[in-house]
Structure formats: structure tokens, C-alpha cells
N, C-alpha and C positions, 0 to 999 in steps of 0.2 A: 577409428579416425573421426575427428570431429569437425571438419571439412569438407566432409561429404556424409550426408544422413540418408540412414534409408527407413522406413517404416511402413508396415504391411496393415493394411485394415481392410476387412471386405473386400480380400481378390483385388484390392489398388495399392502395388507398390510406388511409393514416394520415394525419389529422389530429391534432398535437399541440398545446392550446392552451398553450403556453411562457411565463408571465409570473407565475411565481408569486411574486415579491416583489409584487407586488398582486393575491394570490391569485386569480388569471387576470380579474381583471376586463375586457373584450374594451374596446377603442378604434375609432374610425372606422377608423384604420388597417389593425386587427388585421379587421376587417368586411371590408375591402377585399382582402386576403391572402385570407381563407376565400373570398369570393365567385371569385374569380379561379382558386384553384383547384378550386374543386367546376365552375363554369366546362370547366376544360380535364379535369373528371374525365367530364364529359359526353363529349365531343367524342373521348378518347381509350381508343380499344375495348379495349385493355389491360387498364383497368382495369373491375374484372366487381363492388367492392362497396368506400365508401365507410366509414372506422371514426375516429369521432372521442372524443378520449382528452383528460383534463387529466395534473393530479398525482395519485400517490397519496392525495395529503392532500384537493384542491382539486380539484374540477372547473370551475366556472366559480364568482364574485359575483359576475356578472352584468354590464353597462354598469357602464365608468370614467365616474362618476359629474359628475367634474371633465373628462374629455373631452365628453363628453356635452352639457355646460353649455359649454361655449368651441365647440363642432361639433354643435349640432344639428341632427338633421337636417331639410334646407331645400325638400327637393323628394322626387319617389319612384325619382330619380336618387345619392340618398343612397348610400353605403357596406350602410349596415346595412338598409335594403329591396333592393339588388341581392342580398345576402346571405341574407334571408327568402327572395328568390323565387328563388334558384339550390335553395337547401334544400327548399323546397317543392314542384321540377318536377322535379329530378333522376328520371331512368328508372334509374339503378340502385340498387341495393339500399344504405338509409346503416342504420349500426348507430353503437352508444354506447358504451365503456366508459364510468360512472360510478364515481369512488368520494370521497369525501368532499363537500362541498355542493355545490350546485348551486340559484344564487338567480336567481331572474330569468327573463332570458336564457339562463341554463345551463340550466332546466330546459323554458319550451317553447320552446327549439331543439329539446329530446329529444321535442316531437310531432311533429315533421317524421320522425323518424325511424320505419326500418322496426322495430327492434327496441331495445332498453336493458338493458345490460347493469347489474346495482347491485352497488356493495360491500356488504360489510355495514357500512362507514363513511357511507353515500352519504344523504345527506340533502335532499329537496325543496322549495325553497321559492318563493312567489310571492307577494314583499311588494306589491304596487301598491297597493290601498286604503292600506298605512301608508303609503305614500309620497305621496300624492297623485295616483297615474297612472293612466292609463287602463293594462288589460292590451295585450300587446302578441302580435304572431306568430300574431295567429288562437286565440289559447287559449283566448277564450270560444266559442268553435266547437269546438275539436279535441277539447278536455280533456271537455265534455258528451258527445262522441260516444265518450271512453273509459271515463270513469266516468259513475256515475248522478248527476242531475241534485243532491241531496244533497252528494254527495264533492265536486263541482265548487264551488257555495254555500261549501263550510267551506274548502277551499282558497284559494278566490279572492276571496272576502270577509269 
């Protein structure tokens, strides 16, 4: 798949999310890719710490909007829950580059993570009240336990 890259050097597997003609917006597919290799990032002692990167420009806009809607997901055998819960249990150390948005899904993906790196382009967002949606990835858990109960309020709703 060439939407989602991985590449191993020196015990750092890279995550690249590749689809910036739809400024990385992720697909079940692309769900499927990440879970599969964070997967075999477990499993393979090699690798000692997990780094996930977009574009320069782009880090994630979140769920393909229009995938999403034709591929919902139908059970917690879905793409994008196997994907939560590899990111979630991994025992090795996952880090972030960030640099330009990161909506959604691009951004609490980055609570699962150990560390986040930002650009100075890097911008946070978690549209779900304008969207309709419930939050998703644990965020009204994680995001409370990172900021104060305040910052989380103005962020998330």
C-alpha cells in the first residue's frame, strides 16, 4: 500500500501516512495497513520504538469522510478498532512527528502516543460536536488525564 509507508532503520520503525492528495485523510484500508504493522512492530524485537510522520504540510484530516460513510464500522473487528487497540497496548515506546493539521483522528491517535513532536505549522483539532459525533479513541479519558478538566471542555466542546 502506498498510503501508508513503513520503513525500519536502526530499531525506528517509521510510520508514513502517504495520501496527501486527500490531505492524509486515513481509509478502513489505510486502518488496516497501520494495525498490521504496529502488529508485527510488537512481535518483532528489532524494533525498540515506533515514529509516526505525515506531510510537511499535513499530518492527518482525520477519517475519509466518504470511506467512512460506504465502510462503517460494523463490529469491534473493524479496521479502525483493531487499529485503536494495536496503538493503545503496544509495549514499545510510539513517538509523533507533527507538522501541519492534524484533525480528528490525527490528533487522539497522538494520545496513544509516548511522546509528540509539533511543528511550528502543527495545528490541533477535534471537530466532533460540529460534526455530530461522539469523540472517539478514548479522548474524553486521555485528553482529561493531560490537561485540566477546562482545556479538555474548550477543546472538545
Amino acid at each position: 500500500m502506498t498510503e501508508i509507508l513503513s520503513h525500519l532503520e536502526q530499531g525506528v520503525l517509521t510510520i508514513t501516512i502517504n495520501r496527501i492528495e486527500k490531505k492524509n485523510s486515513i481509509t478502513s484500508a489505510m486502518y488496516s495497513a497501520m494495525a498490521d504493522v504496529l502488529a508485527e512492530a510488537e512481535k518483532n524485537m528489532s524494533i525498540r520504538v515506533v515514529l509516526f510522520q505525515g506531510h510537511e504540510t499535513i499530518f492527518s484530516a482525520g477519517n475519509d469522510i466518504a470511506d467512512f460513510l460506504n465502510k462503517p464500522p460494523s463490529d469491534q473487528d473493524s479496521p479502525v478498532f483493531h487499529f485503536l487497540r494495536n496503538i493503545s497496548t503496544l509495549t514499545k515506546p510510539i513517538l509523533a512527528a507533527v507538522a501541519g493539521p492534524a484533525v480528528g483522528i490525527g490528533t487522539t491517535m497522538l494520545l496513544h502516543c509516548d511522546l509528540v513532536y509539533a511543528g511550528d505549522n502543527a495545528a490541533f483539532s477535534m471537530p466532533f460536536v460540529n460534526l455530530g459525533i461522539c469523540p472517539e479513541a478514548a479522548s474524553t479519558l486521555s485528553v482529561p488525564q493531560m490537561m485540566c478538566h477546562h482545556r479538555t471542555a474548550q477543546a472538545s466542546l
